[in-house]
C-alpha positions, 0 to 999 in steps of 0.5 A: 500500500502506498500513502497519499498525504493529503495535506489540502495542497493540491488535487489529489484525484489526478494524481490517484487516477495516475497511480490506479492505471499503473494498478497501485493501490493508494489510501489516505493516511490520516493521522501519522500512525497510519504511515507505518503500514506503507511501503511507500509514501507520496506527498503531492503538491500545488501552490504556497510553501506555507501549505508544508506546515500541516506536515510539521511535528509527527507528520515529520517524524513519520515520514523520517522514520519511513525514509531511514527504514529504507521506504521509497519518498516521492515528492511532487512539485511542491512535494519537491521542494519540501524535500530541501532545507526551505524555501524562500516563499516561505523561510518560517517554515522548515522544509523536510531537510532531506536534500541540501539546499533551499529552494528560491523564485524564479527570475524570469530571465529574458522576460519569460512569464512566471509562473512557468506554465506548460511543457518543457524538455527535461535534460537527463543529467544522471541515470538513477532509478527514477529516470530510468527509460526517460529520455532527455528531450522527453516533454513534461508538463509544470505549474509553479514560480518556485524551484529547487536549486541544481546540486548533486543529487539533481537526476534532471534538470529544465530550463525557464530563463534558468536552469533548475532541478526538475528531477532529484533522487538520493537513496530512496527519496525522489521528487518531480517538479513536474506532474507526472500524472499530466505528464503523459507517458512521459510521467506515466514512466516516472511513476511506474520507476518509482513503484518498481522501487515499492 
Protein backbone atom coordinates (compact mmCIF):
# COMPACT_ATOMS: atom_id res chain seq x y z
CA UNK A 1 0.00 0.00 0.00
CA UNK A 2 1.44 3.38 -0.89
CA UNK A 3 0.33 6.62 1.34
CA UNK A 4 -1.03 9.57 -0.41
CA UNK A 5 -0.74 12.64 2.01
CA UNK A 6 -3.42 14.90 1.57
CA UNK A 7 -2.37 17.85 3.16
CA UNK A 8 -5.10 20.28 1.45
CA UNK A 9 -2.37 21.28 -1.30
CA UNK A 10 -3.36 20.04 -4.44
CA UNK A 11 -5.75 17.97 -6.40
CA UNK A 12 -5.26 14.68 -5.30
CA UNK A 13 -7.98 12.95 -7.90
CA UNK A 14 -5.22 13.10 -10.52
CA UNK A 15 -2.64 12.19 -9.16
CA UNK A 16 -4.53 8.94 -7.78
CA UNK A 17 -6.19 8.36 -11.10
CA UNK A 18 -2.37 8.25 -12.40
CA UNK A 19 -1.22 5.54 -9.74
CA UNK A 20 -4.53 3.17 -10.41
CA UNK A 21 -3.50 3.00 -14.40
CA UNK A 22 -0.35 1.61 -13.19
CA UNK A 23 -2.58 -0.79 -10.61
CA UNK A 24 -1.02 0.87 -7.44
CA UNK A 25 -3.23 0.63 -4.75
CA UNK A 26 -3.01 4.00 -2.51
CA UNK A 27 -5.11 5.11 0.77
CA UNK A 28 -5.29 8.19 2.55
CA UNK A 29 -3.32 8.21 5.89
CA UNK A 30 -4.95 10.23 8.33
CA UNK A 31 -3.06 10.61 11.32
CA UNK A 32 0.97 9.86 11.28
CA UNK A 33 0.47 6.19 12.92
CA UNK A 34 -1.16 5.33 9.67
CA UNK A 35 2.18 5.83 7.93
CA UNK A 36 3.88 2.80 9.37
CA UNK A 37 1.84 0.30 7.05
CA UNK A 38 3.04 1.76 3.93
CA UNK A 39 5.80 0.76 1.90
CA UNK A 40 6.00 3.91 0.42
CA UNK A 41 4.60 7.46 0.51
CA UNK A 42 3.80 10.23 -1.91
CA UNK A 43 3.38 13.92 -0.84
CA UNK A 44 1.95 15.60 -3.93
CA UNK A 45 1.53 19.49 -4.24
CA UNK A 46 0.44 22.64 -5.74
CA UNK A 47 0.58 26.35 -4.57
CA UNK A 48 2.38 28.14 -1.43
CA UNK A 49 5.10 26.89 0.67
CA UNK A 50 3.35 27.61 3.81
CA UNK A 51 0.61 24.88 2.77
CA UNK A 52 4.08 22.22 4.41
CA UNK A 53 3.39 23.46 7.56
CA UNK A 54 0.47 20.97 8.06
CA UNK A 55 3.28 18.23 7.68
CA UNK A 56 5.26 19.59 10.98
CA UNK A 57 5.69 17.89 14.21
CA UNK A 58 4.58 13.99 13.67
CA UNK A 59 3.68 14.23 10.45
CA UNK A 60 7.75 14.84 10.09
CA UNK A 61 8.77 12.33 12.17
CA UNK A 62 6.72 9.54 10.45
CA UNK A 63 7.87 10.21 7.31
CA UNK A 64 11.93 10.39 8.55
CA UNK A 65 11.02 7.16 10.25
CA UNK A 66 9.62 5.75 6.69
CA UNK A 67 12.86 7.09 4.86
CA UNK A 68 15.60 5.73 7.44
CA UNK A 69 13.56 2.45 7.35
CA UNK A 70 14.64 2.28 3.79
CA UNK A 71 10.85 3.09 2.18
CA UNK A 72 10.77 4.94 -1.08
CA UNK A 73 9.59 9.00 -0.56
CA UNK A 74 8.25 10.80 -3.59
CA UNK A 75 7.76 14.33 -3.94
CA UNK A 76 5.65 16.20 -6.45
CA UNK A 77 6.01 19.55 -7.28
CA UNK A 78 5.54 21.35 -4.18
CA UNK A 79 6.20 17.77 -2.62
CA UNK A 80 9.88 18.61 -4.35
CA UNK A 81 10.57 21.43 -2.75
CA UNK A 82 9.81 20.18 0.87
CA UNK A 83 12.12 17.57 0.45
CA UNK A 84 15.02 20.56 0.61
CA UNK A 85 16.05 22.74 3.83
CA UNK A 86 13.45 25.86 2.97
CA UNK A 87 12.06 27.88 0.75
CA UNK A 88 12.47 31.43 0.47
CA UNK A 89 8.48 31.70 -0.37
CA UNK A 90 8.12 30.68 2.69
CA UNK A 91 11.53 30.76 5.08
CA UNK A 92 9.09 30.37 8.53
CA UNK A 93 8.55 27.36 7.87
CA UNK A 94 11.31 24.48 7.66
CA UNK A 95 11.31 22.07 4.64
CA UNK A 96 11.82 18.16 5.32
CA UNK A 97 15.55 18.96 5.30
CA UNK A 98 16.11 15.50 3.27
CA UNK A 99 18.33 17.31 0.45
CA UNK A 100 20.58 20.37 0.95
CA UNK A 101 19.64 23.20 -0.20
CA UNK A 102 16.95 25.72 -0.11
CA UNK A 103 14.57 26.44 -2.79
CA UNK A 104 14.30 30.10 -4.44
CA UNK A 105 11.52 32.17 -7.07
CA UNK A 106 12.47 32.05 -10.43
CA UNK A 107 13.84 35.05 -12.10
CA UNK A 108 12.04 35.05 -15.17
CA UNK A 109 15.28 35.96 -17.14
CA UNK A 110 15.00 37.21 -20.57
CA UNK A 111 11.28 38.39 -19.68
CA UNK A 112 9.90 34.77 -19.52
CA UNK A 113 6.24 34.98 -17.58
CA UNK A 114 6.22 33.50 -14.02
CA UNK A 115 4.72 31.16 -13.18
CA UNK A 116 6.32 28.52 -15.65
CA UNK A 117 3.21 27.10 -17.05
CA UNK A 118 3.39 24.44 -19.96
CA UNK A 119 5.72 21.86 -21.24
CA UNK A 120 9.45 21.72 -21.32
CA UNK A 121 12.01 19.21 -22.06
CA UNK A 122 13.83 17.57 -19.28
CA UNK A 123 17.73 17.23 -19.57
CA UNK A 124 18.62 13.50 -18.09
CA UNK A 125 21.93 14.68 -16.05
CA UNK A 126 22.46 11.28 -14.37
CA UNK A 127 20.90 7.74 -14.84
CA UNK A 128 19.11 6.69 -11.41
CA UNK A 129 16.44 4.53 -10.98
CA UNK A 130 13.58 7.22 -11.25
CA UNK A 131 14.99 8.13 -14.62
CA UNK A 132 15.32 5.04 -15.89
CA UNK A 133 13.78 4.92 -19.64
CA UNK A 134 13.20 8.75 -19.96
CA UNK A 135 14.99 10.29 -22.35
CA UNK A 136 16.46 13.76 -22.48
CA UNK A 137 14.29 15.52 -24.60
CA UNK A 138 11.23 13.87 -23.09
CA UNK A 139 8.37 16.50 -22.52
CA UNK A 140 6.77 17.03 -19.20
CA UNK A 141 4.06 19.17 -18.01
CA UNK A 142 4.99 22.38 -14.97
CA UNK A 143 2.96 24.85 -12.98
CA UNK A 144 4.91 26.91 -10.36
CA UNK A 145 7.29 30.09 -9.55
CA UNK A 146 9.23 28.05 -7.32
CA UNK A 147 12.49 25.83 -7.59
CA UNK A 148 14.63 23.55 -6.08
CA UNK A 149 18.21 24.69 -6.62
CA UNK A 150 20.70 22.21 -9.17
CA UNK A 151 23.12 20.27 -6.70
CA UNK A 152 24.29 16.55 -6.66
CA UNK A 153 21.65 14.98 -6.05
CA UNK A 154 19.63 16.69 -9.37
CA UNK A 155 18.83 13.40 -11.66
CA UNK A 156 17.26 16.19 -14.42
CA UNK A 157 17.23 19.46 -14.99
CA UNK A 158 14.97 22.29 -17.35
CA UNK A 159 15.09 25.12 -18.32
CA UNK A 160 12.54 28.56 -17.75
CA UNK A 161 15.12 31.76 -18.18
CA UNK A 162 17.46 29.41 -15.61
CA UNK A 163 18.27 26.04 -15.14
CA UNK A 164 16.92 24.22 -12.08
CA UNK A 165 16.10 20.93 -10.83
CA UNK A 166 13.10 19.21 -12.39
CA UNK A 167 14.09 15.52 -11.01
CA UNK A 168 16.07 14.89 -7.88
CA UNK A 169 16.95 11.20 -6.25
CA UNK A 170 19.22 10.25 -3.39
CA UNK A 171 18.68 6.87 -1.78
CA UNK A 172 15.09 6.43 -1.50
CA UNK A 173 13.93 9.57 -1.72
CA UNK A 174 12.91 11.19 -5.29
CA UNK A 175 10.99 14.08 -6.34
CA UNK A 176 9.47 15.89 -9.61
CA UNK A 177 8.86 19.39 -10.13
CA UNK A 178 6.95 18.47 -12.53
CA UNK A 179 3.30 16.44 -12.53
CA UNK A 180 3.53 13.12 -13.83
CA UNK A 181 0.16 12.29 -13.52
CA UNK A 182 -0.36 15.50 -16.66
CA UNK A 183 2.88 14.24 -17.80
CA UNK A 184 1.61 11.94 -20.39
CA UNK A 185 3.96 8.73 -20.96
CA UNK A 186 6.34 10.64 -20.22
CA UNK A 187 5.12 10.63 -16.10
CA UNK A 188 3.21 7.61 -16.63
CA UNK A 189 7.16 6.07 -16.71
CA UNK A 190 8.45 8.42 -13.96
CA UNK A 191 5.68 6.62 -11.62
CA UNK A 192 5.95 3.13 -12.94
CA UNK A 193 10.22 3.82 -11.89
CA UNK A 194 9.07 4.99 -8.61
CA UNK A 195 6.55 1.65 -7.92
CA UNK A 196 9.35 -0.56 -9.09
CA UNK A 197 11.07 0.62 -6.14
CA UNK A 198 7.79 -0.45 -3.81
Amino acid sequence: MIALIDYRAGNLTSVRKAFATLGAELYDPLSPRDLERARAIVVPGVGHFAATGALGGAWTEGIRAHVAAGRPLLGICLGLQWLFGSSDEAPEFPGLGLLRGSCYRLHGNGGLKIPHVGWNSLSVRRETPIVRGIASGSQVYFTHSFVAPVTEDTAAVTEHGEPFAAVVERGNVAGVQFHPEKSGDVGLQILRNFLDAV
